[in-house]
PDB file with SEQRES, HELIX, SHEET and CRYST1 records, atoms N, CA, C and O in Angstrom:
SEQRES   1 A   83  UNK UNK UNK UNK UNK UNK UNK UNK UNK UNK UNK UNK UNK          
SEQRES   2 A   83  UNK UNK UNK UNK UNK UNK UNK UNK UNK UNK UNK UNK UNK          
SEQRES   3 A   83  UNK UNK UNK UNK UNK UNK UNK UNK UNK UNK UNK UNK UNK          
SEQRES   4 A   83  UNK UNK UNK UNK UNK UNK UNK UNK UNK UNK UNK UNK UNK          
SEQRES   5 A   83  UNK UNK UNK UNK UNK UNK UNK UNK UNK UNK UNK UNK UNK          
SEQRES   6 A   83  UNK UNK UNK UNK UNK UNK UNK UNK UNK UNK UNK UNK UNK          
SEQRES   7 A   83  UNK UNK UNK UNK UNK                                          
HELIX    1 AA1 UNK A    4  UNK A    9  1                                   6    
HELIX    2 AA2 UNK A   11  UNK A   13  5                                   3    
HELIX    3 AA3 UNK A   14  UNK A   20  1                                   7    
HELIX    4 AA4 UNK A   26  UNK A   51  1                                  26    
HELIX    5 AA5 UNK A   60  UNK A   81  1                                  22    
CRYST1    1.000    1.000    1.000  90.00  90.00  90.00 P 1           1          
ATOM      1  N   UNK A   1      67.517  13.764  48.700  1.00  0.00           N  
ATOM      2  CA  UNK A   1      68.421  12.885  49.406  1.00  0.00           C  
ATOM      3  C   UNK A   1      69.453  13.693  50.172  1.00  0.00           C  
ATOM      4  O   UNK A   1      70.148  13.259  51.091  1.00  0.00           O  
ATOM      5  N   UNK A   2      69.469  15.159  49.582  1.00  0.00           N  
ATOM      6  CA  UNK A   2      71.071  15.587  50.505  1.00  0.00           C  
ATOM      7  C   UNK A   2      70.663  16.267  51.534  1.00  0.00           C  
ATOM      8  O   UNK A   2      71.532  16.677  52.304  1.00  0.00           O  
ATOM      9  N   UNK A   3      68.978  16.619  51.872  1.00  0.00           N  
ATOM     10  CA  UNK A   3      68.262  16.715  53.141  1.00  0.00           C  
ATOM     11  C   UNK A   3      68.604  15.645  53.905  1.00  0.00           C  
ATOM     12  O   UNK A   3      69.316  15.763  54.902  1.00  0.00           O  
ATOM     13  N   UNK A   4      68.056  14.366  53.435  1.00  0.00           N  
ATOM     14  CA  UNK A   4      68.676  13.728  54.666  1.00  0.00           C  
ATOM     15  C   UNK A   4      69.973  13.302  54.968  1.00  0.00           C  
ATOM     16  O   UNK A   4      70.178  12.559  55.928  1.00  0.00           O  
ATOM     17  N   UNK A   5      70.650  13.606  54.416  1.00  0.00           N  
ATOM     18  CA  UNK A   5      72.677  13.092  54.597  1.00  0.00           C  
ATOM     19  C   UNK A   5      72.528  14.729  55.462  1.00  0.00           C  
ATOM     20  O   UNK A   5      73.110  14.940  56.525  1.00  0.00           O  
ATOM     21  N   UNK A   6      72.022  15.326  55.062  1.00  0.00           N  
ATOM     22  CA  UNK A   6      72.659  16.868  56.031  1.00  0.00           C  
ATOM     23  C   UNK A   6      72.056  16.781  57.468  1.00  0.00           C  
ATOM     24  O   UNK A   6      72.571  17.264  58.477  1.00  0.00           O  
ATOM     25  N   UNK A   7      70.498  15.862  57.378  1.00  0.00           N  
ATOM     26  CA  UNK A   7      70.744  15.578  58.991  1.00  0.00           C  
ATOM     27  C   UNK A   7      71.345  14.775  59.765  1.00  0.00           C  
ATOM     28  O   UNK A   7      71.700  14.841  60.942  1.00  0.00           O  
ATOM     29  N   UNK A   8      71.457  13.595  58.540  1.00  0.00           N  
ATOM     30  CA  UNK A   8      72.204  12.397  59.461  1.00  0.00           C  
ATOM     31  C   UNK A   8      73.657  13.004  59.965  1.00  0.00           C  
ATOM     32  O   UNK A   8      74.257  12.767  61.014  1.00  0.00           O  
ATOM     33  N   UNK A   9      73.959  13.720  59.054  1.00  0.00           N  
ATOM     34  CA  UNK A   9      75.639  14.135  59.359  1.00  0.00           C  
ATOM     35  C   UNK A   9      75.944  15.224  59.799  1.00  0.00           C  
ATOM     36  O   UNK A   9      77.094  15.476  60.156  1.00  0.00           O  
ATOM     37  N   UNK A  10      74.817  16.207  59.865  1.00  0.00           N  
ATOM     38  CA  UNK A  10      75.004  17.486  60.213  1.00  0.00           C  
ATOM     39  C   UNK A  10      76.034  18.164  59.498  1.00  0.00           C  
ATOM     40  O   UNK A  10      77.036  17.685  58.968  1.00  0.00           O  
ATOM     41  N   UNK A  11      75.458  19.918  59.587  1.00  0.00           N  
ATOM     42  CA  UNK A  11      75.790  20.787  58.678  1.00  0.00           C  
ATOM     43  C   UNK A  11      77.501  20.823  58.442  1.00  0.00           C  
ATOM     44  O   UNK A  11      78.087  20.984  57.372  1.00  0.00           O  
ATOM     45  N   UNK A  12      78.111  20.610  59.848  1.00  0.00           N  
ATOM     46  CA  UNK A  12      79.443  20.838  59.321  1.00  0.00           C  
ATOM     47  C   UNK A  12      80.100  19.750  58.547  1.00  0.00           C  
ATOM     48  O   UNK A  12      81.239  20.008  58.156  1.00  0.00           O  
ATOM     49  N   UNK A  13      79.447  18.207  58.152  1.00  0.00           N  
ATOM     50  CA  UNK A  13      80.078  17.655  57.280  1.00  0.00           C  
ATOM     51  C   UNK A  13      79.267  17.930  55.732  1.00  0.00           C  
ATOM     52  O   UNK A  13      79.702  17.369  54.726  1.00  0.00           O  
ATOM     53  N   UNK A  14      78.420  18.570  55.687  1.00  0.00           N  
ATOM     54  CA  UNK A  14      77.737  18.529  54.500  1.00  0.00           C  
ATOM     55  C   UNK A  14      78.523  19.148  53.484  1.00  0.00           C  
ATOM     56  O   UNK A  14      78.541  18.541  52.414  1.00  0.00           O  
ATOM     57  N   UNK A  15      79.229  20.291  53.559  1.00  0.00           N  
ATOM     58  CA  UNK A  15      79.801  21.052  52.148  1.00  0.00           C  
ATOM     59  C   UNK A  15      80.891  19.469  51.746  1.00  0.00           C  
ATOM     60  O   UNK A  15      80.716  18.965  50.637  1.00  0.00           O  
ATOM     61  N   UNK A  16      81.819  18.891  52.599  1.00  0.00           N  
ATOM     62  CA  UNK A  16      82.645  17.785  52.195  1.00  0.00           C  
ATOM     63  C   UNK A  16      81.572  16.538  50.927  1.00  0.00           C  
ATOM     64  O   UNK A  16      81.784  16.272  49.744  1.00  0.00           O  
ATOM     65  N   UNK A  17      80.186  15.936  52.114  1.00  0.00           N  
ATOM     66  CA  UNK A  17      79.405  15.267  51.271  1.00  0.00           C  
ATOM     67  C   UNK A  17      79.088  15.752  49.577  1.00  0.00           C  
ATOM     68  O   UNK A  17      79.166  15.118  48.525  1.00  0.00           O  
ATOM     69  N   UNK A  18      78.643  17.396  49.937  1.00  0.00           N  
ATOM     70  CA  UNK A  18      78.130  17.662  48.817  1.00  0.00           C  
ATOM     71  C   UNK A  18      79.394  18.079  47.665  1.00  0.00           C  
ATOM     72  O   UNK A  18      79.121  18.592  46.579  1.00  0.00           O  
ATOM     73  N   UNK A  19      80.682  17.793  48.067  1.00  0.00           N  
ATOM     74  CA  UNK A  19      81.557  17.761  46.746  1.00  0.00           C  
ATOM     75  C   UNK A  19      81.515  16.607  46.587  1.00  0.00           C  
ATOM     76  O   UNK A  19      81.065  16.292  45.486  1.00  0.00           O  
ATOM     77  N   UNK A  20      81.927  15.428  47.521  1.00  0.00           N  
ATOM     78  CA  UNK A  20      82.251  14.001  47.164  1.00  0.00           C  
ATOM     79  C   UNK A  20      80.614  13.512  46.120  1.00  0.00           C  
ATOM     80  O   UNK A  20      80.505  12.440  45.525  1.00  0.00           O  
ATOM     81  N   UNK A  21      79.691  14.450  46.145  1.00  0.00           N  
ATOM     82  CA  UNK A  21      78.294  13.563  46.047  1.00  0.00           C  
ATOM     83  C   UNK A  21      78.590  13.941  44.350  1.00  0.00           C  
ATOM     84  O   UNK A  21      78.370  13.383  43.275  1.00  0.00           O  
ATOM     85  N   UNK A  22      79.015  14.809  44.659  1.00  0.00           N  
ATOM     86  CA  UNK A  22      78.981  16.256  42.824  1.00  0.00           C  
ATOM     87  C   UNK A  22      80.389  15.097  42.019  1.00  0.00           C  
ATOM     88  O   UNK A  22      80.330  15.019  40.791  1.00  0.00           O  
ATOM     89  N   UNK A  23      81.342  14.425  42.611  1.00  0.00           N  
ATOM     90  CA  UNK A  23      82.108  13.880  41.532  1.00  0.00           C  
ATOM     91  C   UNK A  23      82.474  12.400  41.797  1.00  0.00           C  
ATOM     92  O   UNK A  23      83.514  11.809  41.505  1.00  0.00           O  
ATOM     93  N   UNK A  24      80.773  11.707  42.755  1.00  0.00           N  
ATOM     94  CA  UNK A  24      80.750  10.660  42.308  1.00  0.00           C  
ATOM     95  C   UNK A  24      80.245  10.016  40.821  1.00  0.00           C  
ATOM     96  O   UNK A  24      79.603  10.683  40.010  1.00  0.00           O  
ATOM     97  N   UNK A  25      80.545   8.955  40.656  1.00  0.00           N  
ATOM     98  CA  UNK A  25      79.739   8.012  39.142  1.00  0.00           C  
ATOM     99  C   UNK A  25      78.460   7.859  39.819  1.00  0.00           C  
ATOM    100  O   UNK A  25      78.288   7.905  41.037  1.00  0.00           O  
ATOM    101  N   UNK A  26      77.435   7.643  38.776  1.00  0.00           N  
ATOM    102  CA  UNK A  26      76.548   7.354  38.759  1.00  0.00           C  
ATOM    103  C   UNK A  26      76.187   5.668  39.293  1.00  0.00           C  
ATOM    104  O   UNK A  26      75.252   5.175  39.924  1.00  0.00           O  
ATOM    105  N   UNK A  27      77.077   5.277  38.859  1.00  0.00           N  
ATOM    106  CA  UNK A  27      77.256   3.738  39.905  1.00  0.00           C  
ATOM    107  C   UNK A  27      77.264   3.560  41.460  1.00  0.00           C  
ATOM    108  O   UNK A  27      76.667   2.711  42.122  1.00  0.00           O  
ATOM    109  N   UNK A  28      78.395   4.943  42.037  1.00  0.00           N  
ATOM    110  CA  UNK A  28      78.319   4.722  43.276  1.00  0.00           C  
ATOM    111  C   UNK A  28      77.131   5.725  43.845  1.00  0.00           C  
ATOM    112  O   UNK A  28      76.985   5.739  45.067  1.00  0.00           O  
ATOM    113  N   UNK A  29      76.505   6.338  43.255  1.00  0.00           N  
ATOM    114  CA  UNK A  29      75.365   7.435  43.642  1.00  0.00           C  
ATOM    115  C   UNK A  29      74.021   6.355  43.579  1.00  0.00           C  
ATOM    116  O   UNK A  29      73.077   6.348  44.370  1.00  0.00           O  
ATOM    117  N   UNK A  30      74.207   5.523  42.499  1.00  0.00           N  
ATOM    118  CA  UNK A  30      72.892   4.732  42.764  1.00  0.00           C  
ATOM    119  C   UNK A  30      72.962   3.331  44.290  1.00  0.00           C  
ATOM    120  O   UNK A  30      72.110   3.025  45.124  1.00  0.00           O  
ATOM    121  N   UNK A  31      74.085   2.924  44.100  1.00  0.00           N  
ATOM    122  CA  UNK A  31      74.462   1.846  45.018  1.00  0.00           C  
ATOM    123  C   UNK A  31      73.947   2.722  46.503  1.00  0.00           C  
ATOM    124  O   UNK A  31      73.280   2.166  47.375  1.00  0.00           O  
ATOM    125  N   UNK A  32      74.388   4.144  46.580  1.00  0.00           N  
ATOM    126  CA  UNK A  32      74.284   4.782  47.820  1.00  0.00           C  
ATOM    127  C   UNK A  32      72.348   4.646  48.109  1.00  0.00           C  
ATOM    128  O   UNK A  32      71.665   4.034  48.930  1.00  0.00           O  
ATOM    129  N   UNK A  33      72.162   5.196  47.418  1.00  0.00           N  
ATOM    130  CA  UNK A  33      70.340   5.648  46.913  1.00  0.00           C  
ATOM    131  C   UNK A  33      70.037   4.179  47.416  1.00  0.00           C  
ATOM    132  O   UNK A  33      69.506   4.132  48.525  1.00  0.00           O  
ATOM    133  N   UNK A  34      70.296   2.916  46.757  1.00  0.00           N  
ATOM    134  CA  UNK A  34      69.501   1.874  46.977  1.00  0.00           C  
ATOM    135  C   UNK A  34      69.697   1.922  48.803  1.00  0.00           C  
ATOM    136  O   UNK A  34      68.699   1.945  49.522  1.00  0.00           O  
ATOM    137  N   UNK A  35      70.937   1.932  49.306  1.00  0.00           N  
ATOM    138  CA  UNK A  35      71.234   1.451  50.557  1.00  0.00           C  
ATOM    139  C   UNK A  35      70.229   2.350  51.233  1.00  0.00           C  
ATOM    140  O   UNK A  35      69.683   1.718  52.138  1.00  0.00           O  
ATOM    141  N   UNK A  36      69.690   3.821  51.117  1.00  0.00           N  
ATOM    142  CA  UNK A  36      69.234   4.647  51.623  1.00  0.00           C  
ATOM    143  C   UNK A  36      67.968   4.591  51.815  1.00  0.00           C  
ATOM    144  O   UNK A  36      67.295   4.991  52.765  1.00  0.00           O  
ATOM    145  N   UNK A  37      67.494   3.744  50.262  1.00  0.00           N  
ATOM    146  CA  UNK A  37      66.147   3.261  50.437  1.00  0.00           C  
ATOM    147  C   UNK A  37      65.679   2.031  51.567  1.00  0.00           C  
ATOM    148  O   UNK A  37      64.591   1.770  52.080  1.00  0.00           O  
ATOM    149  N   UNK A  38      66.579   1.623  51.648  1.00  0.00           N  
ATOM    150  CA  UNK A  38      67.002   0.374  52.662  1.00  0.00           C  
ATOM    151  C   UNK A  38      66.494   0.531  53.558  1.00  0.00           C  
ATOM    152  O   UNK A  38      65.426  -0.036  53.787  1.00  0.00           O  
ATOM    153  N   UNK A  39      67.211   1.571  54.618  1.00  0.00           N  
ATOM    154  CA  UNK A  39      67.228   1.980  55.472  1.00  0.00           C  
ATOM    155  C   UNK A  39      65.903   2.690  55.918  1.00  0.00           C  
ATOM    156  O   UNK A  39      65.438   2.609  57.055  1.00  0.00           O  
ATOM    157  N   UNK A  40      65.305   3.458  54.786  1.00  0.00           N  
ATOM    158  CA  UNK A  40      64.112   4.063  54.931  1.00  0.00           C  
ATOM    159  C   UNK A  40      63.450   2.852  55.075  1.00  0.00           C  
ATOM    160  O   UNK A  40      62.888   2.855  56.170  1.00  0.00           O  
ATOM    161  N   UNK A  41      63.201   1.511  54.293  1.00  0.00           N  
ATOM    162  CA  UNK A  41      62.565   0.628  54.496  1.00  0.00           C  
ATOM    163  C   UNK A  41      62.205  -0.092  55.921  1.00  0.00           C  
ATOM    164  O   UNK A  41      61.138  -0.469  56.407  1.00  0.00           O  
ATOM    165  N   UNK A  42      63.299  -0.115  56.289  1.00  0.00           N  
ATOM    166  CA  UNK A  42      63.571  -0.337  57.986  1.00  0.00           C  
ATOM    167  C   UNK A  42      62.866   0.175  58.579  1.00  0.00           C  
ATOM    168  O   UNK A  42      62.065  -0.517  59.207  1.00  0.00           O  
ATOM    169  N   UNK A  43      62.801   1.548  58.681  1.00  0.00           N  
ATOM    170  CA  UNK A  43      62.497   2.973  59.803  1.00  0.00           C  
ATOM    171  C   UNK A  43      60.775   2.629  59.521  1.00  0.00           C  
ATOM    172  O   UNK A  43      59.904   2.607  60.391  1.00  0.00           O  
ATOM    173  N   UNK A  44      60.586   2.365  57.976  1.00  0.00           N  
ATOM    174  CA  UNK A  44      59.217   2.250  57.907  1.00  0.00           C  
ATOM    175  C   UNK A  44      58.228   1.264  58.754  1.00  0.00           C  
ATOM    176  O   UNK A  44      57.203   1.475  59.401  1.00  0.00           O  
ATOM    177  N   UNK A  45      59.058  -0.010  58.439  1.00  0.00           N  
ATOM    178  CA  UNK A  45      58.481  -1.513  59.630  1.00  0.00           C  
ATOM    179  C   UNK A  45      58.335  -1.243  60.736  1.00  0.00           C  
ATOM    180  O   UNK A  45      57.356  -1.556  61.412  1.00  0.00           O  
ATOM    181  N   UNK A  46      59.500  -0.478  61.181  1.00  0.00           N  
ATOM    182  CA  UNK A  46      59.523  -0.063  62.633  1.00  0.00           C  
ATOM    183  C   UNK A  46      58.321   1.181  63.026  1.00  0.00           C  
ATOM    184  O   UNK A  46      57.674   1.148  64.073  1.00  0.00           O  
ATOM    185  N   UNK A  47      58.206   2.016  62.213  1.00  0.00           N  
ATOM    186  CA  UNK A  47      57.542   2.747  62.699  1.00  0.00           C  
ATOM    187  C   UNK A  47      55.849   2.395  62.782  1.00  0.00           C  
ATOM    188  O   UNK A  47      54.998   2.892  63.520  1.00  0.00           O  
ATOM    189  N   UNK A  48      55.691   1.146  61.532  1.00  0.00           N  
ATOM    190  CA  UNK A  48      54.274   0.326  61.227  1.00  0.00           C  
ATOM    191  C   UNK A  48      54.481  -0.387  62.349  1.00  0.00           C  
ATOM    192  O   UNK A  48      53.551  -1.128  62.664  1.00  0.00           O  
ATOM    193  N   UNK A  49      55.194  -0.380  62.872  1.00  0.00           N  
ATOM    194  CA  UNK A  49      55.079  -1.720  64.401  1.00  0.00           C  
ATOM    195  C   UNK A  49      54.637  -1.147  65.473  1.00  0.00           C  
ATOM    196  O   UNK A  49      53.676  -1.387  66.203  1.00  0.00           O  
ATOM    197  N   UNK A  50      55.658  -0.162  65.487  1.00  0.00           N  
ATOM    198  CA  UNK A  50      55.248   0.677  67.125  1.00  0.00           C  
ATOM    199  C   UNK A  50      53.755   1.602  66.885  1.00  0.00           C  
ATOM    200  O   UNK A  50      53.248   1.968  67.946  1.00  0.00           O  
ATOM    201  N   UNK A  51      53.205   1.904  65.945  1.00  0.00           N  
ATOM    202  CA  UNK A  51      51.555   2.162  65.386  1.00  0.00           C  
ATOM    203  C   UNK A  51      50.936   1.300  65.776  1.00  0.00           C  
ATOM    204  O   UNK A  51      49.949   1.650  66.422  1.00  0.00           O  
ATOM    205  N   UNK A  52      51.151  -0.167  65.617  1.00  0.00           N  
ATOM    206  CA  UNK A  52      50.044  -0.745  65.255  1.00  0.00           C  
ATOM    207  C   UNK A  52      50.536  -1.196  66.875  1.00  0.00           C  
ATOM    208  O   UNK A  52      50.307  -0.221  67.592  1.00  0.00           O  
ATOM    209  N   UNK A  53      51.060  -2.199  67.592  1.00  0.00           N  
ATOM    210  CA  UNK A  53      51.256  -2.555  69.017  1.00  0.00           C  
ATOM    211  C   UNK A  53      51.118  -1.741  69.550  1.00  0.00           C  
ATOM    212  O   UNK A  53      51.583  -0.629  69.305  1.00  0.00           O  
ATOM    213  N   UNK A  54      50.072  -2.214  70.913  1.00  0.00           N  
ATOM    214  CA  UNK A  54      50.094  -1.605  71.933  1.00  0.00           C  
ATOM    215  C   UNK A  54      51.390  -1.598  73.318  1.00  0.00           C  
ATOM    216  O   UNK A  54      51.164  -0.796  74.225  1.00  0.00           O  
ATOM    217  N   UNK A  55      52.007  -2.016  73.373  1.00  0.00           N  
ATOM    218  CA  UNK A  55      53.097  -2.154  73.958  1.00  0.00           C  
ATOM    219  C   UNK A  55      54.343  -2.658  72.785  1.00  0.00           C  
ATOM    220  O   UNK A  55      54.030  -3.186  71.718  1.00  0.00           O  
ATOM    221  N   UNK A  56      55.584  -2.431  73.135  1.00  0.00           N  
ATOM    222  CA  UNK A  56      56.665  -2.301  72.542  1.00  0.00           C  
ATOM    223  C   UNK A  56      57.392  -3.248  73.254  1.00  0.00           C  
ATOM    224  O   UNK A  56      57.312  -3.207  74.481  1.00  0.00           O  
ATOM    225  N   UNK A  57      58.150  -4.170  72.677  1.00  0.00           N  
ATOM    226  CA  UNK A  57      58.837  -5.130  72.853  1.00  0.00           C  
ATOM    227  C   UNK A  57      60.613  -4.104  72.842  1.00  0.00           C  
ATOM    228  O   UNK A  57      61.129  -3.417  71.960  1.00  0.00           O  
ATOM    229  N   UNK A  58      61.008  -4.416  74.056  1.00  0.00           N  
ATOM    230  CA  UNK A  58      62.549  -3.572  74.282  1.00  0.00           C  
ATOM    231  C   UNK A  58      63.823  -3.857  73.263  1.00  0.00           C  
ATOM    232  O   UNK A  58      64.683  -3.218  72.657  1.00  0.00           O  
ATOM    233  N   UNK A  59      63.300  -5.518  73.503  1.00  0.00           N  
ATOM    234  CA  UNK A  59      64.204  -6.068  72.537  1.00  0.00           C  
ATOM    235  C   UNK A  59      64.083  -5.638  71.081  1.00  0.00           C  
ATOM    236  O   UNK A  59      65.010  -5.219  70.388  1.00  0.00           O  
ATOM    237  N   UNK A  60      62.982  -5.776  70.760  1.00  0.00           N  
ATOM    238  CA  UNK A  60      62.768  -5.465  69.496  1.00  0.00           C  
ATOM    239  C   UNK A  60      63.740  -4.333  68.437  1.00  0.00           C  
ATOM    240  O   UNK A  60      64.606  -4.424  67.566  1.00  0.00           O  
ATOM    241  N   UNK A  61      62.643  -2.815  69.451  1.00  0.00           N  
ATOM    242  CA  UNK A  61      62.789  -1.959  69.472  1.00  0.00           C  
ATOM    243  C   UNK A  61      64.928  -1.385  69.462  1.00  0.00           C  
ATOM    244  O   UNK A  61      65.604  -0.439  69.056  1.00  0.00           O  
ATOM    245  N   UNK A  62      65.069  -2.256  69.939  1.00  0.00           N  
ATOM    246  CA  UNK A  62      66.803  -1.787  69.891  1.00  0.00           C  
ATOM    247  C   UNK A  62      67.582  -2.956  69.009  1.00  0.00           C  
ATOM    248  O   UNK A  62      68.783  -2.793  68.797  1.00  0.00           O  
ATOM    249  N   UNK A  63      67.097  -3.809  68.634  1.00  0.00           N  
ATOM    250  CA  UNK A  63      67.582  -4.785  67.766  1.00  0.00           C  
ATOM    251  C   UNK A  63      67.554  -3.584  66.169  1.00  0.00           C  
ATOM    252  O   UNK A  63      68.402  -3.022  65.476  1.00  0.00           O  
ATOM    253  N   UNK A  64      66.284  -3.668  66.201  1.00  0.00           N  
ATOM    254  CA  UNK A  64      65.894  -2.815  64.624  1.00  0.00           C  
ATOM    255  C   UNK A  64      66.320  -1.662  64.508  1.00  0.00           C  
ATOM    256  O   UNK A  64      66.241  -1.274  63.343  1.00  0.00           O  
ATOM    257  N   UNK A  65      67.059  -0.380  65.730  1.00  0.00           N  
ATOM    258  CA  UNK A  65      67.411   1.064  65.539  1.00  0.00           C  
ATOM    259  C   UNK A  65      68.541   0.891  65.418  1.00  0.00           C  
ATOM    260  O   UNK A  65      69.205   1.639  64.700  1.00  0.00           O  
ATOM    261  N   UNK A  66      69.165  -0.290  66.177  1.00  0.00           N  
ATOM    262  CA  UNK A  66      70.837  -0.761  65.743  1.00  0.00           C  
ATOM    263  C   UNK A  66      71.119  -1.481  64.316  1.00  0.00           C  
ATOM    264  O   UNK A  66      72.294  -1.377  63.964  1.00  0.00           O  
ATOM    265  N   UNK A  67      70.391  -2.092  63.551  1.00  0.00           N  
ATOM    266  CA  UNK A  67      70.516  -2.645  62.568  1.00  0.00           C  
ATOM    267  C   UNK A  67      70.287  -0.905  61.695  1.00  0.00           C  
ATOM    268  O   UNK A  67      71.293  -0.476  61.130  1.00  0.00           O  
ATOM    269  N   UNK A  68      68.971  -0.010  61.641  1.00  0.00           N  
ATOM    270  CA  UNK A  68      69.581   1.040  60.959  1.00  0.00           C  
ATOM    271  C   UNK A  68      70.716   2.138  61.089  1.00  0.00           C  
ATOM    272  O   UNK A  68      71.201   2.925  60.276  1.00  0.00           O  
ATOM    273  N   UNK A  69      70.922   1.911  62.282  1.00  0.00           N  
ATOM    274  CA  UNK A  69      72.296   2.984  62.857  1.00  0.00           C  
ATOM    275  C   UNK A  69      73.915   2.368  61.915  1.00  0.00           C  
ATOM    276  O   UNK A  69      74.844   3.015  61.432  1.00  0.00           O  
ATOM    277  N   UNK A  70      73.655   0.905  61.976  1.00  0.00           N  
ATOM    278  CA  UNK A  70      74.520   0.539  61.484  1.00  0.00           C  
ATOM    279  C   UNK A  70      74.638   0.889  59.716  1.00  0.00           C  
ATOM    280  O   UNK A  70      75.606   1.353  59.115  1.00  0.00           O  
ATOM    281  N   UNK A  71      73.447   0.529  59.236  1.00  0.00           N  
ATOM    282  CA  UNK A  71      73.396   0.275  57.671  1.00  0.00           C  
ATOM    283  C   UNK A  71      73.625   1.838  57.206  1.00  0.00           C  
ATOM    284  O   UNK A  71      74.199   2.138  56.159  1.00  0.00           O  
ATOM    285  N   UNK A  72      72.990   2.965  58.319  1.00  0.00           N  
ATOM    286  CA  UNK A  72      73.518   4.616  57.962  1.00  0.00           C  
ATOM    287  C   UNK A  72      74.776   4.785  58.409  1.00  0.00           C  
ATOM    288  O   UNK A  72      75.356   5.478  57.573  1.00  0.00           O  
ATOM    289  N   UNK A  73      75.477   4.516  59.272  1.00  0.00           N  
ATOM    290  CA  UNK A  73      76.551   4.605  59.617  1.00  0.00           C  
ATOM    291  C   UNK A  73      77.780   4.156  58.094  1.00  0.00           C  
ATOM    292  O   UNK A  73      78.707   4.890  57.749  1.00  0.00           O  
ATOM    293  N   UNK A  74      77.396   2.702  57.373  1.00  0.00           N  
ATOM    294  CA  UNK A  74      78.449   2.418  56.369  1.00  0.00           C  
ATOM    295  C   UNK A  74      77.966   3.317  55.460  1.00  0.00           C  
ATOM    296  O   UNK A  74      78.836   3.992  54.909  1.00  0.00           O  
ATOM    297  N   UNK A  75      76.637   3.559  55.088  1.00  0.00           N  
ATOM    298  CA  UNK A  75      76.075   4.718  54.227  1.00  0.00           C  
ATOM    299  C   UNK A  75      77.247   6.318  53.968  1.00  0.00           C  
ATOM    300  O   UNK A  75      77.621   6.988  53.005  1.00  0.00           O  
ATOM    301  N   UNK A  76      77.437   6.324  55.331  1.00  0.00           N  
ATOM    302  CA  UNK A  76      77.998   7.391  56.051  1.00  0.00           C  
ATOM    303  C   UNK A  76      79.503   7.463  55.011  1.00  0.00           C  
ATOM    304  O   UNK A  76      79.737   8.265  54.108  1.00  0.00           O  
ATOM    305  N   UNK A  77      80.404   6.281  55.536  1.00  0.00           N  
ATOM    306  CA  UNK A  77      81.292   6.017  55.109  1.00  0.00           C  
ATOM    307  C   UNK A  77      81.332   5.974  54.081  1.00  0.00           C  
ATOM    308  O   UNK A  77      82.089   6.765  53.518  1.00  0.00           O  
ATOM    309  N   UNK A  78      80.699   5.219  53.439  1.00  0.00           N  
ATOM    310  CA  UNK A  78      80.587   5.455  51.828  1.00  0.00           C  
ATOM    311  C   UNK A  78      80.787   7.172  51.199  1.00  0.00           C  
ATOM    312  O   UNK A  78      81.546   7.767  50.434  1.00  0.00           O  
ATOM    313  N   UNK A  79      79.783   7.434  51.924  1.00  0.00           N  
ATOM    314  CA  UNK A  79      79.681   8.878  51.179  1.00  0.00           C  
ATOM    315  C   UNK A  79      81.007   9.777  51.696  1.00  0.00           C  
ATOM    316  O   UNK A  79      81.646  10.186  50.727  1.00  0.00           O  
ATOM    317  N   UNK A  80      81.287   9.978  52.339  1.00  0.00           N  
ATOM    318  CA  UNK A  80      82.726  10.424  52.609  1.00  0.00           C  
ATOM    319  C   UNK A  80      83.892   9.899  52.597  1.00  0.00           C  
ATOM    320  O   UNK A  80      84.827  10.627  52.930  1.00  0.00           O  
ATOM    321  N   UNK A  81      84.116   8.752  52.282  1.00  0.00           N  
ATOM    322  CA  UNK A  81      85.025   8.312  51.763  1.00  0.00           C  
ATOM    323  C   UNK A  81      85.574   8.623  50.445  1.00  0.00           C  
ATOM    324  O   UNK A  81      86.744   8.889  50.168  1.00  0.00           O  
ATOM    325  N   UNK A  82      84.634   8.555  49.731  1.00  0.00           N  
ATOM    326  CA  UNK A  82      84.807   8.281  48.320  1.00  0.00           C  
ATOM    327  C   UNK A  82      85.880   9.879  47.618  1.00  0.00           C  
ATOM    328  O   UNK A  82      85.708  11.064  47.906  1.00  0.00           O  
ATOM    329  N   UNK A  83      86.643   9.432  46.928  1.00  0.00           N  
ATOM    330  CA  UNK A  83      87.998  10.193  46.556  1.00  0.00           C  
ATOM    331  C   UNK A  83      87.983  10.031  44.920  1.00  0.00           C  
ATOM    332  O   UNK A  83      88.896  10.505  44.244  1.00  0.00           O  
TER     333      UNK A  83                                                      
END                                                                             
């Protein structure tokens, strides 16, 4: 998991993530994990869509990368927030 927080956030926020990650609870580390799976869930539909269609719907396509930009984005927050 801290492969992908180090790309979503890139290297210069990662040493911050990886203390906040080291003295979260196990409550907010799993809550994070589920949201992450989430998100992977997303990327997955989307990516089973644009496979399987032969043409790509515009709308679609930016409805569903904004709904995960968003759900990584509070992900985001979460994980650096936390004090």
């Amino acid at each position: 998991m801290m492969n992908f927080i180090a790309a979503f956030l890139g290297i210069s926020q990662m040493k911050e993530v990886k203390i906040n990650m080291q003295t979260m609870s196990s409550i907010r580390r799993d809550f994070i994990a589920t949201h992450l799976r989430s998100q992977l869930i997303r990327l997955r539909r989307f990516l089973d869509n644009i496979e399987e269609e032969e043409r790509l719907d515009p709308g679609y396509a930016d409805e569903a990368l904004k709904e995960v930009e968003v759900g990584l984005r509070h992900i985001r927050k979460l994980c650096l927030g936390n004090n």
